[in-house]
C-alpha positions as CSV (number, residue, x, y, z in Angstrom):
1,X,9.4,0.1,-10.5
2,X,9.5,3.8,-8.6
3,X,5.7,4.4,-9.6
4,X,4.9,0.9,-7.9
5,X,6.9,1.6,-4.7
6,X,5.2,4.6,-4.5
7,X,1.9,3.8,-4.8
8,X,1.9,0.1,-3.0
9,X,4.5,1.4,-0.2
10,X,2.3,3.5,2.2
11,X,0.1,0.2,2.4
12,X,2.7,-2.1,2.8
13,X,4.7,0.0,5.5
14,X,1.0,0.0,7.6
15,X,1.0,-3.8,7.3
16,X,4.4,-4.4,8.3
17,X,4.2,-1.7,11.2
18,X,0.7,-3.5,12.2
19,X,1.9,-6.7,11.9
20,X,5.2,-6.0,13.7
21,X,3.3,-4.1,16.9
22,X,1.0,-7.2,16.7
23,X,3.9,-9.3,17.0
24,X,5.8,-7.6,20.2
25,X,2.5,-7.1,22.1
26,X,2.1,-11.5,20.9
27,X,5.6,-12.2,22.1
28,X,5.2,-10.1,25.4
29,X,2.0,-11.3,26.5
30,X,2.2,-15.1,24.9
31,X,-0.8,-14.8,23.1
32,X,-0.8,-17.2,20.2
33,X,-4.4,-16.2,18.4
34,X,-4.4,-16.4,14.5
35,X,-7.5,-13.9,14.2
36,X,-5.6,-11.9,16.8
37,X,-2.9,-10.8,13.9
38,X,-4.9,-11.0,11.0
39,X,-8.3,-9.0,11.9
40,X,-7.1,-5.8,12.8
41,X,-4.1,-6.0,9.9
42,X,-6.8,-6.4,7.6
43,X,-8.9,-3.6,9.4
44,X,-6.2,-1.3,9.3
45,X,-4.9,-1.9,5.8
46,X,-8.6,-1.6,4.2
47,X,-8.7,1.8,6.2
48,X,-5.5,3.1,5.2
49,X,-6.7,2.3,1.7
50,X,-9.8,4.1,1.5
51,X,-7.7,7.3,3.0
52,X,-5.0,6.6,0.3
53,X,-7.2,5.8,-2.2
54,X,-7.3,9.2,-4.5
55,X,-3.5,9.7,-4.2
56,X,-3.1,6.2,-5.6
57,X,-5.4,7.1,-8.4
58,X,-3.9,10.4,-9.2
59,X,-0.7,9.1,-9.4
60,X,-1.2,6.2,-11.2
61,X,-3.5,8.1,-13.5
62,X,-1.0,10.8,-13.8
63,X,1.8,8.1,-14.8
64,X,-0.5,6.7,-17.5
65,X,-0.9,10.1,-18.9
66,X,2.8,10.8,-19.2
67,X,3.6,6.8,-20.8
68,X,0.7,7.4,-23.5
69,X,1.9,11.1,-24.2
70,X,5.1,9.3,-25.1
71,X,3.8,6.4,-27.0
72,X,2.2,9.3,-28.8
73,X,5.2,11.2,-29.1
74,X,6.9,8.4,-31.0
75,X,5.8,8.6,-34.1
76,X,6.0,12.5,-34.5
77,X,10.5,12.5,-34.2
């Protein structure tokens, strides 16, 4: 569960910051467009992504490395 926190959390924290500065500027200026809060969300997240990208692979391959050294390790106690 720690492994997924950290490696979906930097995305999700962008969305919900996004969304929720997307939401304030909505309220305060009664703007009530769908593709207003979806479009850049989407724009941002994907960006974030690609920036994030390799430290979601390196951690999630460096996770799989440690869970198969100990699968491994099982059989040798």
């Amino acid at each position: 569960f720690y492994q997924i926190l950290l490696t979906s959390g930097p995305l999700l924290l962008v969305a919900l910051g996004v969304g929720l500065v997307i939401g304030i500027l909505q309220a305060a200026t009664s703007i009530q467009e769908m593709t207003l809060t979806f479009v850049p969300k989407v724009l941002i997240v994907v960006i974030t992504f690609a920036f994030l990208s390799n430290y979601m692979l390196v951690s999630l391959t460096d996770y799989f490395a440690f869970i198969f050294d100990r699968i491994a390790g099982l059989g040798y106690s």
